[in-house]
C-alpha positions in Angstrom: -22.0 -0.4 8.9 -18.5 -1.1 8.9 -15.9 1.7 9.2 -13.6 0.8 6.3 -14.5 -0.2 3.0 -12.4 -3.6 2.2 -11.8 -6.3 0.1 -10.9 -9.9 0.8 -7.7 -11.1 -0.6 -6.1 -14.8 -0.1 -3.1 -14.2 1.6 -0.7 -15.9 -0.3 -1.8 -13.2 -3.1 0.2 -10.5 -0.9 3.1 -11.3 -3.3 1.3 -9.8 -6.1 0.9 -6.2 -4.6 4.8 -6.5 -3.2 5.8 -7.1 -6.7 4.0 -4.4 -7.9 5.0 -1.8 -5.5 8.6 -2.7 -6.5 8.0 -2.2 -10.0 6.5 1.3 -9.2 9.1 2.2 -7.5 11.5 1.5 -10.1 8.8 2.9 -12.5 9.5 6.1 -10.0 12.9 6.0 -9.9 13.4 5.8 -13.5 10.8 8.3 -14.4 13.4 10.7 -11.9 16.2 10.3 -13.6 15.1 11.0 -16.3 13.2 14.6 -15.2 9.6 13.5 -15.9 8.1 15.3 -13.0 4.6 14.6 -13.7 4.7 10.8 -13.5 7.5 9.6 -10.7 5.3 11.2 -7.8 2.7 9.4 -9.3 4.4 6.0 -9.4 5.9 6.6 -5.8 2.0 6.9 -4.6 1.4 3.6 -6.5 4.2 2.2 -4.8 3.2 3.0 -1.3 -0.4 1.8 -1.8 0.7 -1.3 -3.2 2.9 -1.8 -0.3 0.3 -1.1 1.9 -1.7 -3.7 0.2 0.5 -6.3 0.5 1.4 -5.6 4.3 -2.4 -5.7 4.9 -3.2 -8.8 2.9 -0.2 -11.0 4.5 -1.3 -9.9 7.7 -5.0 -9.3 7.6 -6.0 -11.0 4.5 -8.2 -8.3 3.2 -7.0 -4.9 1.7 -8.4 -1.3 1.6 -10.6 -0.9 -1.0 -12.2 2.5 -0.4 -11.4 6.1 -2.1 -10.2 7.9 0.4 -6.5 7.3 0.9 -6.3 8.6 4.4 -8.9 6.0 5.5 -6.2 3.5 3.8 -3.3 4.5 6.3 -6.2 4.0 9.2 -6.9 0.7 7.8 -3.5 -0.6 8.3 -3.8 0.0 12.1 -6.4 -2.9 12.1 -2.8 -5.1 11.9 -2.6 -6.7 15.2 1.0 -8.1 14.2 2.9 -5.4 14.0 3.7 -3.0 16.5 1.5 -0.1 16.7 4.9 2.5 16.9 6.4 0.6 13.6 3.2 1.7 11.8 3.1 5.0 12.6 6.6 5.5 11.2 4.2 4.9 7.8 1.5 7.1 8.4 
């Protein structure tokens, strides 16, 4: 059984979930500005998932596709590429 629950994603597709996260972000941003407290947090969370995504797709070609957010963040420490001290400053 594996340990994470995942999806296969070409990696050329890891565009797609960087664009996104930036769009939440300004979603987020905008949303703060203008005092709606309910949805920025919630557009910041898209945003980091979305990053997330797109890190684990360029460099792993498959991204997290389980429920449980936490086992997300342990995901992305399946990346061989990147230093293992550059990902903890993420999670």
């Amino acid at each position: 059984m594996e340990k994470y629950k995942f999806r296969a994603v070409d990696k050329h597709l890891y565009v797609n979930f960087l664009r996104r996260s930036e769009e939440c972000l300004k979603s987020a941003k905008r949303a703060l500005e203008n005092n709606e407290i309910m949805s920025a947090p919630i557009s910041a969370v898209h945003c980091c998932i979305s990053a997330l995504d797109a890190l684990c797709v360029n460099h792993m070609r498959k991204r997290h596709a389980g429920f449980n957010h936490e086992d997300g963040v342990r995901f992305i420490y399946g990346i061989n590429t990147v230093k293992k001290d550059e990902l903890e400053l993420i999670g």
